[in-house]
N, C-alpha and C positions, 0 to 999 in steps of 0.2 A: 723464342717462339717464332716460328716459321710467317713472315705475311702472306705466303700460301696455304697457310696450312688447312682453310675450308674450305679450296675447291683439290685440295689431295683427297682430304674425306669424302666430296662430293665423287670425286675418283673411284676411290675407293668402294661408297656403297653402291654404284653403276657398275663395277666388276660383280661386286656379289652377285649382284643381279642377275649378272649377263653368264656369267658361271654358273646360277641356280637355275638358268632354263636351258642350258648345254645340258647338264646334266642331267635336267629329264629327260632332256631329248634325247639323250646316246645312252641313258640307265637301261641296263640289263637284268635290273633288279624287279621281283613283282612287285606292284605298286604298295603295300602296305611296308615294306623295306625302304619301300624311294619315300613315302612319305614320312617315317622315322626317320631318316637322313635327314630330310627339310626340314623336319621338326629341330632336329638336336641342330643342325647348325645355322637354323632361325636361332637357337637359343645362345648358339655360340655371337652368332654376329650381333643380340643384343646383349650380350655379357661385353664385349669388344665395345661397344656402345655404350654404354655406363660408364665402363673404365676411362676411354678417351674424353667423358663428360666431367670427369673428377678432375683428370688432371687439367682439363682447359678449364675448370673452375679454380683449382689451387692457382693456376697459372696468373687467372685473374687477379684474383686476390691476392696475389703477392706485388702485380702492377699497379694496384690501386693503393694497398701500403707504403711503397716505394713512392706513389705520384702524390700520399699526402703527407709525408716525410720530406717533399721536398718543397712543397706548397706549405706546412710550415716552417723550413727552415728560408723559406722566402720572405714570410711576414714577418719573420722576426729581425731579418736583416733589413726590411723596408720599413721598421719599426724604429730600428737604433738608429737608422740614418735621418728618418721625420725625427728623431729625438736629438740629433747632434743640430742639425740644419733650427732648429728652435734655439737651443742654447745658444748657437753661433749668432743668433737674427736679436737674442732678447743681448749676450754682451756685449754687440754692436750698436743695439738702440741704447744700453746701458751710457756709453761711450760716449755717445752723441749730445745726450744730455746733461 
């Protein structure tokens, strides 16, 4: 995953934008034609919308798997090690006495 990747989309939905009032402006089309247009790719650009929403949620979600796969594979090593450092402390105090 891109550390750019929401200000490309920010990019991104500013071209729409900027493309969707060109093209009133220069439409040759009568208005009820230009407004079907905007209509269908209003609908395009929230289908485009959705679908980038899925995958930056997949995307999440497989980093927060991955971050607590390795958060427990941390406790358990920070676990056996408070567990050796005890044995080692109780058959040295064993030793002592």
């Amino acid at each position: 995953m891109s550390d750019h990747g929401g200000s490309n989309f920010s990019f991104f939905l500013a071209g729409l934008g900027i493309g969707a009032i060109v093209a009133l402006l220069m439409a040759p089309k009568a208005g009820s034609e230009t407004r079907e247009l905007i209509a269908k790719k209003a609908d395009e650009g929230r289908d485009f919308a959705r679908q980038k929403s899925r995958e930056l949620r997949k995307d999440a979600e497989s980093y927060l798997d991955k971050g607590r796969d390795v958060v427990a594979k941390q406790k358990e090593q920070l676990s056996a090690a408070l567990e050796a450092g005890k044995g080692a402390y109780r058959s040295e105090k064993s030793k002592a006495h």
